[in-house]
Structures are given as C-alpha cells and as structure tokens.
Backbone bond lengths (Angstrom), bond angles and torsions (degrees), N, CA, C in turn:
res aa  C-N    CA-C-N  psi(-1)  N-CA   C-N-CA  omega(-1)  CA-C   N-CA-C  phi
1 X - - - 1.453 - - 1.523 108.95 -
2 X 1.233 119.44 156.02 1.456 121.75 -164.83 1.236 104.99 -97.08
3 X 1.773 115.00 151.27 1.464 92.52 178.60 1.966 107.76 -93.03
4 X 1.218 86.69 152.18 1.933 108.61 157.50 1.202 139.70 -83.70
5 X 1.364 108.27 138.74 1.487 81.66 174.30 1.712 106.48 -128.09
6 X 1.809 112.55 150.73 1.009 123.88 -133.68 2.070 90.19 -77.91
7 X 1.139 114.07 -9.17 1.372 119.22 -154.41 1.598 96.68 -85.84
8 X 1.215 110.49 -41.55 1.747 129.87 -166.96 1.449 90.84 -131.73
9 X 1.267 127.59 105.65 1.267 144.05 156.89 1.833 115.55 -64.62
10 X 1.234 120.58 120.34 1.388 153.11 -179.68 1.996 106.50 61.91
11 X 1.751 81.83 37.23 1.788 82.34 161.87 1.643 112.93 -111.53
12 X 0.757 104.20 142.38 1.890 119.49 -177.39 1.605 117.38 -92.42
13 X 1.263 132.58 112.44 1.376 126.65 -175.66 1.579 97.31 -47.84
14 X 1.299 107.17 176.52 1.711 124.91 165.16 1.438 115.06 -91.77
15 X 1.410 87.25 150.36 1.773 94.49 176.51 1.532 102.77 -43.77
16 X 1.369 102.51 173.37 1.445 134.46 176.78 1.515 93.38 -53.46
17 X 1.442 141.46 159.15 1.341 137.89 131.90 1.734 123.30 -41.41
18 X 1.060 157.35 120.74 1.601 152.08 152.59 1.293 92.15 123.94
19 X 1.434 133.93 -1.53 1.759 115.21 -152.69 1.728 87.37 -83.69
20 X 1.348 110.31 -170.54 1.466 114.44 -153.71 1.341 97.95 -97.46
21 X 1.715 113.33 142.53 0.987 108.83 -171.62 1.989 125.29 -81.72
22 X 1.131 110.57 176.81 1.655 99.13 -179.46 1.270 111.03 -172.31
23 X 1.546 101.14 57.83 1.672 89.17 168.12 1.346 96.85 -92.65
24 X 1.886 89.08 -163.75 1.438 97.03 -158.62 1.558 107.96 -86.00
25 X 1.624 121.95 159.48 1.373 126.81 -178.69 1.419 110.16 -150.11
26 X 1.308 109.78 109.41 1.509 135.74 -153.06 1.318 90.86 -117.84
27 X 1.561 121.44 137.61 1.540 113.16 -176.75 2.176 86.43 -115.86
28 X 1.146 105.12 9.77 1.677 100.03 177.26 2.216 101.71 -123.40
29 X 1.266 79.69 21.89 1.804 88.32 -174.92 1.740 113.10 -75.77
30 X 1.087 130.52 27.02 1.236 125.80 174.51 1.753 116.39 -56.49
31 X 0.584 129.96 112.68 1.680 139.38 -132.21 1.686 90.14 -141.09
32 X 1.448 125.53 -18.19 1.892 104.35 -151.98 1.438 109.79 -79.04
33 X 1.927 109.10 -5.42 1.876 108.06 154.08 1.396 109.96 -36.77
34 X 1.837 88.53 -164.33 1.362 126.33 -177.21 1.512 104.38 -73.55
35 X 1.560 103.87 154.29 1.749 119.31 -160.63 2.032 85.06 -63.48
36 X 1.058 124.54 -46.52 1.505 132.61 -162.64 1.378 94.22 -65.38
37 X 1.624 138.30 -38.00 1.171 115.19 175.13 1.519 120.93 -70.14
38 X 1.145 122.70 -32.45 1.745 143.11 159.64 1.345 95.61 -29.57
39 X 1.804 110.99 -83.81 1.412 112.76 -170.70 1.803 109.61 -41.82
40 X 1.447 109.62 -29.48 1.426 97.00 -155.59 1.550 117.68 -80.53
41 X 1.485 99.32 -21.71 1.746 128.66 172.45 2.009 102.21 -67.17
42 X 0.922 84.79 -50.75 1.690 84.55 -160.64 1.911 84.50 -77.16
43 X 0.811 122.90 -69.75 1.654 101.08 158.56 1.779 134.58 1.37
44 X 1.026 91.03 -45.38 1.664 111.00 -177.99 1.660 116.68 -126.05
45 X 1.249 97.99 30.32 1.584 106.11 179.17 1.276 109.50 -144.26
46 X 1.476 113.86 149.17 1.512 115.17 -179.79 1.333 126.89 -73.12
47 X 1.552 98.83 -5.27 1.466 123.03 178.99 1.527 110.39 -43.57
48 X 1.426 116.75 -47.33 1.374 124.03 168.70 1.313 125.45 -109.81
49 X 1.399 129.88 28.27 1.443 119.39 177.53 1.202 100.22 -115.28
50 X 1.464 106.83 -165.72 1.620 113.81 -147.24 1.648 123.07 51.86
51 X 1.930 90.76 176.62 1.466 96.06 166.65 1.792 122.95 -54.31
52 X 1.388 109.69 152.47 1.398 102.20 -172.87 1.468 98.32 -173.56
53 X 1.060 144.53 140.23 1.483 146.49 164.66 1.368 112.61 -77.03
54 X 1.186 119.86 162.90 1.548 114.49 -168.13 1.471 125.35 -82.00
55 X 1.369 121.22 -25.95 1.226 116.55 170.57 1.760 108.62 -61.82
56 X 1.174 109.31 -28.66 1.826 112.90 -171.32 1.577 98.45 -78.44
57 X 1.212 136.47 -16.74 1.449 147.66 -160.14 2.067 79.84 -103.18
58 X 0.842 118.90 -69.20 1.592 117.50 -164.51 1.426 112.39 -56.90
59 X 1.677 111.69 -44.62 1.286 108.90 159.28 1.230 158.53 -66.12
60 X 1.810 97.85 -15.19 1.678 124.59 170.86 1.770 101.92 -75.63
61 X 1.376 100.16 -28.55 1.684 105.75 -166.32 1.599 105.76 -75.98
62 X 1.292 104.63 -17.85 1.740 90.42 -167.02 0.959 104.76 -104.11
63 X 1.772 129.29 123.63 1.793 111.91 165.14 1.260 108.57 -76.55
64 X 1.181 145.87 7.87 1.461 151.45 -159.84 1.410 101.24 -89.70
65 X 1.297 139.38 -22.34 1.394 141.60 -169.04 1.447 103.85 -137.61
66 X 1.558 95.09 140.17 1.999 98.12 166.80 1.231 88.92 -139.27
67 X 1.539 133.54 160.43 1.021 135.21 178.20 1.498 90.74 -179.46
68 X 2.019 95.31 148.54 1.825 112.92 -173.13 1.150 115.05 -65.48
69 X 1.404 121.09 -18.24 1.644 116.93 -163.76 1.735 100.06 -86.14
70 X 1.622 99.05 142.94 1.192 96.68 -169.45 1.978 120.69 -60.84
71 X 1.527 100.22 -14.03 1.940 104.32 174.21 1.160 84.18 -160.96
72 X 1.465 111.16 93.55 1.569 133.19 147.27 2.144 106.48 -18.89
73 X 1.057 108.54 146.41 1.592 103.07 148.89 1.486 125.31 -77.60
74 X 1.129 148.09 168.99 1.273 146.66 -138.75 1.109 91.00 -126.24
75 X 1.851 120.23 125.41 1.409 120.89 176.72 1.552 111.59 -51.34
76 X 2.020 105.14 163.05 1.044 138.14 -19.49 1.651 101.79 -67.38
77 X 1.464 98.87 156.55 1.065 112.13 152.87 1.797 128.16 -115.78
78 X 1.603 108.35 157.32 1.441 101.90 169.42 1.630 122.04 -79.33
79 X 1.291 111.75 125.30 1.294 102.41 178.17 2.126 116.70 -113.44
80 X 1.223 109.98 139.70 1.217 101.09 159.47 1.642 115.53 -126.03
81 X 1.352 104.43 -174.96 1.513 104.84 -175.90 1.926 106.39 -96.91
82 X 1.067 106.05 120.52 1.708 123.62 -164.42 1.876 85.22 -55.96
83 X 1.755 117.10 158.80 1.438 112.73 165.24 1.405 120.74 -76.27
84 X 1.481 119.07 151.62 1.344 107.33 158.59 1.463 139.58 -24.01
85 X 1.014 143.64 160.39 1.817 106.40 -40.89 1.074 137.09 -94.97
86 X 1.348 110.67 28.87 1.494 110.02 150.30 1.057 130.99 -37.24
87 X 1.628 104.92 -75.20 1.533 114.19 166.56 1.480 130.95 -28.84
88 X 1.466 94.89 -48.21 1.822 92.24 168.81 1.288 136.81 -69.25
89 X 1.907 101.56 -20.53 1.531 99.30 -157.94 1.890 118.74 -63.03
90 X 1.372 103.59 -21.85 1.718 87.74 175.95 1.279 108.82 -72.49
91 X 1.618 139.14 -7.12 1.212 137.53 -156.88 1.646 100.42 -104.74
92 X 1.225 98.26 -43.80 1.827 111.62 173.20 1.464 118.43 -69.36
93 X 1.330 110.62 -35.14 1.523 114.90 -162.75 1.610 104.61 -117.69
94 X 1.637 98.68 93.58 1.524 96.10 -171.29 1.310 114.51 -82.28
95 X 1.582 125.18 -9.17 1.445 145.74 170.63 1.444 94.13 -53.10
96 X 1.628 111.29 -76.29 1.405 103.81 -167.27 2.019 116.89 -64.55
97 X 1.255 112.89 -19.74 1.216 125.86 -168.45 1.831 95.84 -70.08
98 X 1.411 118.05 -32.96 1.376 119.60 173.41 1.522 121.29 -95.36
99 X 1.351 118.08 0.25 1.664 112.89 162.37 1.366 104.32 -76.48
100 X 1.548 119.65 -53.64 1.336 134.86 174.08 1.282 94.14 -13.16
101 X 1.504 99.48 -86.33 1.697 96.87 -166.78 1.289 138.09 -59.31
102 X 0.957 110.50 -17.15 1.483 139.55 -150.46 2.030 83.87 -97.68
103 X 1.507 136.55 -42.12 0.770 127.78 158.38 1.577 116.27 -65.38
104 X 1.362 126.79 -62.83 1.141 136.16 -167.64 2.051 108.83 -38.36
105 X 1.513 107.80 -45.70 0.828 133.65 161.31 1.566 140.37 -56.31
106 X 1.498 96.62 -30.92 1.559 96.78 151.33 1.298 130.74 -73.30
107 X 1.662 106.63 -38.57 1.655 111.89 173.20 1.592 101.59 -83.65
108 X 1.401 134.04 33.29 0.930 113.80 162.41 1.570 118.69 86.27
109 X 1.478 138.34 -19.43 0.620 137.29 -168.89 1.671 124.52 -74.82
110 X 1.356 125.60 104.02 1.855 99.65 -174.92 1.389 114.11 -97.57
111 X 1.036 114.62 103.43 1.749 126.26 159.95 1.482 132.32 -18.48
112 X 0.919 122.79 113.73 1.831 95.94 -169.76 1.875 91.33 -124.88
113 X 1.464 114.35 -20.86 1.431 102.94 168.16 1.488 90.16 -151.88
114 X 1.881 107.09 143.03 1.337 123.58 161.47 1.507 119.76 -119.98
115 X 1.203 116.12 129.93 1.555 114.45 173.67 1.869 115.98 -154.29
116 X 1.356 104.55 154.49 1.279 101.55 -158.79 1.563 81.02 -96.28
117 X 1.677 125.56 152.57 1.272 134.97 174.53 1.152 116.70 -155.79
118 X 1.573 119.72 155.80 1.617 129.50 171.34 1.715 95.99 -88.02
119 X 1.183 110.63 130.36 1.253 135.22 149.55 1.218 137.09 -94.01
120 X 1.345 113.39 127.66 1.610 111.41 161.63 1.497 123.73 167.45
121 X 1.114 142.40 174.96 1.517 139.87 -124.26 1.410 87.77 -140.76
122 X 1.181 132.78 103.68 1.759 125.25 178.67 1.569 97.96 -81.39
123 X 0.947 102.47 163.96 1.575 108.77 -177.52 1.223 126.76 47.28
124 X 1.491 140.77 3.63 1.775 144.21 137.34 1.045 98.31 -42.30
125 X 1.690 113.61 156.13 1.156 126.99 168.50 1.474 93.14 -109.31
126 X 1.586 87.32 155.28 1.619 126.18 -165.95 1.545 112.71 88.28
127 X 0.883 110.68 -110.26 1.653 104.39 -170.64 1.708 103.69 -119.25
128 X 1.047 116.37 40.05 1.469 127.55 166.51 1.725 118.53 -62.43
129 X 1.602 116.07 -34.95 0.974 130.38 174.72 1.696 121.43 -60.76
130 X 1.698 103.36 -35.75 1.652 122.13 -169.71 1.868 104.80 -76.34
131 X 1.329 99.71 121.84 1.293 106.77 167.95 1.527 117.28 -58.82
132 X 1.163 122.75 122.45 1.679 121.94 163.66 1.407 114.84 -92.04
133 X 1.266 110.80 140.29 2.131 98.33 164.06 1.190 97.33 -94.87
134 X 1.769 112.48 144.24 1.295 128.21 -176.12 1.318 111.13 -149.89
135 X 1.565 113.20 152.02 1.430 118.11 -167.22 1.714 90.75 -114.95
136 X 1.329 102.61 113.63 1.870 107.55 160.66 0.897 131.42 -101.81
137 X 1.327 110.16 121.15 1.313 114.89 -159.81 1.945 85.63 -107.97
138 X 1.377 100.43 122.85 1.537 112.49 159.94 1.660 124.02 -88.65
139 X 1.375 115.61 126.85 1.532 115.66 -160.01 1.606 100.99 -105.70
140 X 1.485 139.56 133.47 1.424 122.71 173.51 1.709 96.26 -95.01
141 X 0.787 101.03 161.59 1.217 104.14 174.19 1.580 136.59 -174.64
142 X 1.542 113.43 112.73 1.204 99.37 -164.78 1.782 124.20 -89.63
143 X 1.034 113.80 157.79 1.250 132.62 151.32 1.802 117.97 24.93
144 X 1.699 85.57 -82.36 1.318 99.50 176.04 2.127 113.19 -115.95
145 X 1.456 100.86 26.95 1.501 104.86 137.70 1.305 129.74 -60.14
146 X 1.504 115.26 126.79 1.722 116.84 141.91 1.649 120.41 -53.46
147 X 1.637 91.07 143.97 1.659 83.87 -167.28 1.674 86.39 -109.36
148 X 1.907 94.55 141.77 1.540 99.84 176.89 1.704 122.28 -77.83
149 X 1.263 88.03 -162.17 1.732 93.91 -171.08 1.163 85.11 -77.56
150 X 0.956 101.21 129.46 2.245 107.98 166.55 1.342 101.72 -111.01
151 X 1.320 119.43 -36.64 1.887 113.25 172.28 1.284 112.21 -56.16
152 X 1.516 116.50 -61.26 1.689 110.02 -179.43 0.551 111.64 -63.06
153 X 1.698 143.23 -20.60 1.623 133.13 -156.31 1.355 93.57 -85.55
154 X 2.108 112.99 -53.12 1.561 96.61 -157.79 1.455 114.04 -76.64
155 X 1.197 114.81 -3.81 2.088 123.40 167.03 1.390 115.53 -76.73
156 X 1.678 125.16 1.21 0.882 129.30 -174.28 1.450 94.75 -105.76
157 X 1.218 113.43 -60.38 1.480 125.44 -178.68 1.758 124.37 -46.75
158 X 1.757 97.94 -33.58 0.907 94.40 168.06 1.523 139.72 -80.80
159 X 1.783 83.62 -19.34 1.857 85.46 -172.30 1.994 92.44 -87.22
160 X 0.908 121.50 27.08 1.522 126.71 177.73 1.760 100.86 -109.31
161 X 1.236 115.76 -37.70 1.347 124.15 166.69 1.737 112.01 -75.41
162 X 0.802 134.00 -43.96 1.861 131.92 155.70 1.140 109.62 -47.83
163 X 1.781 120.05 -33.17 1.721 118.22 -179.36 1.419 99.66 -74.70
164 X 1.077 135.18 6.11 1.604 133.80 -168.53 1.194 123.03 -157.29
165 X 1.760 101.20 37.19 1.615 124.15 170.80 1.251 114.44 71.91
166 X 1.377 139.83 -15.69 1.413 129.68 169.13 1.546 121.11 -73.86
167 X 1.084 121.59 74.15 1.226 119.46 -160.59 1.943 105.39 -87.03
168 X 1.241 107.92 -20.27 1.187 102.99 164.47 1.376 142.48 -87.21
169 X 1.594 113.76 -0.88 1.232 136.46 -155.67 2.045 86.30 -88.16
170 X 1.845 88.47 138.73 1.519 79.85 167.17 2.110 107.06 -117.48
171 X 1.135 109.56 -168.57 1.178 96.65 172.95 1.398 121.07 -146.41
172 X 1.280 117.31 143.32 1.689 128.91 171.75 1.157 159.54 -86.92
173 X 0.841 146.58 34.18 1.928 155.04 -175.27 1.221 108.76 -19.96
C-alpha cells in the first residue's frame, strides 16, 4: 500500500531522487499534432493508466518536456544559478560545451539555450523544497519541425556529464 500523507489526503510523496527513470517510450508516439491527438494517444495507451500520482500523470502527458529524474516536479519551477564552477563549466569548458552538442545533435535535438541550474518547488509536498542541479536544455522549435529524440539525447548527455564529474546533475529538454 502506498504511503499518505496526512496533510494532502490520497497524495503519494515522490520517488527517491537518482532512482531509475521510466517514463513512457512508445516507438508509434508521434505526438508533434494537435494537443487532442496527444490526449487521444495517451487515451489508448498504457502510458497513462493505472495507479499513478499526479506529477507522473502530468509528466507522461506532456511531450514538451523530457527530463532524467525519474518524476520531474510539475512546472513552474524555481530556478537559481548553481555556485562556481558549476555555473561556469559550459562557458569554461568548450570541449565539453561541444560533445553536448555534438550529442544533442545527433538525436536531432537543436538547442537554442543551455544552462546549468538549481531547481525546485518551495512549498510542494515531498521533496519540492530540495534543490536539484540541472542541465536545461532550451529547444526552439518550429511549428512544422520534427521533434528529436529527447530521451536518447538527454541519457546521452547525461552519461557525458558523469564523464566530467557531475555525477549528480540531472538533465532537461
């Protein structure tokens, strides 16, 4: 049985931070229609049924976001700028600043802003309060763009960020 909590009745804390991720991965998921075709897929997919807490329900629903943590917090979030040198390293480290892309870019993905940031939701319950470090990756994207792999890209990106000591950093599309 799941636990409760007594404050918010039939809400479920969030996973652990680092635990493994599991959204959904549909190899017939072409999603870059209308919001009603989205609803109508996830409708007819296991992607959203069953038990599930609501941030994991908000995050299966959106193709607009991918991110490493196994149930993202639910936009907006608070962001600040992490201390040196974190903050600097895509600016300092033009080596790593060009795998980035150079991955992002294989799955297709085009970048239009990157920055490393603390995340987190003050006042959510569960761990809304805990700062995360996170890499955001901002996507432009038009209209009648294909949207890239954002799952492979940001599992790529990340194990490129473990190659360069951030082993805790997660990352975002």
């Amino acid at each position: 049985m799941s636990e409760q909590s007594r404050e918010f009745p039939g809400y479920r804390p969030l996973p652990p931070l680092g635990a493994p991720e599991t959204p959904p991965t549909s190899p017939q998921r072409d999603l870059t229609g209308s919001p009603n075709k989205r609803r109508s897929f996830l409708q007819l997919t296991d992607d959203s049924e069953g038990e599930m807490s609501i941030e994991a329900f908000i995050y299966r629903s959106d193709d607009y976001r991918s991110s490493t943590m196994r149930v993202p917090l639910p936009l907006p979030l608070y962001l600040e700028k992490p201390q040196a040198p974190v903050s600097d390293l895509l600016h300092n480290n033009s080596k790593l600043r060009q795998e980035i892309f150079a991955q992002l870019h294989r799955h297709f993905v085009d970048p239009y802003v990157m920055q490393f940031v603390l995340q987190s939701k003050p006042g959510y319950p569960g761990q809304g309060d805990q700062e995360v470090l996170a890499l955001h990756i901002q996507v432009d994207m038009p209209d009648d763009a294909g949207r890239g792999e954002w799952s492979p890209a940001k599992r790529a990106v990340q194990s490129l960020l473990e190659d360069y000591g951030l082993t805790d950093a997660e990352v975002e599309i």
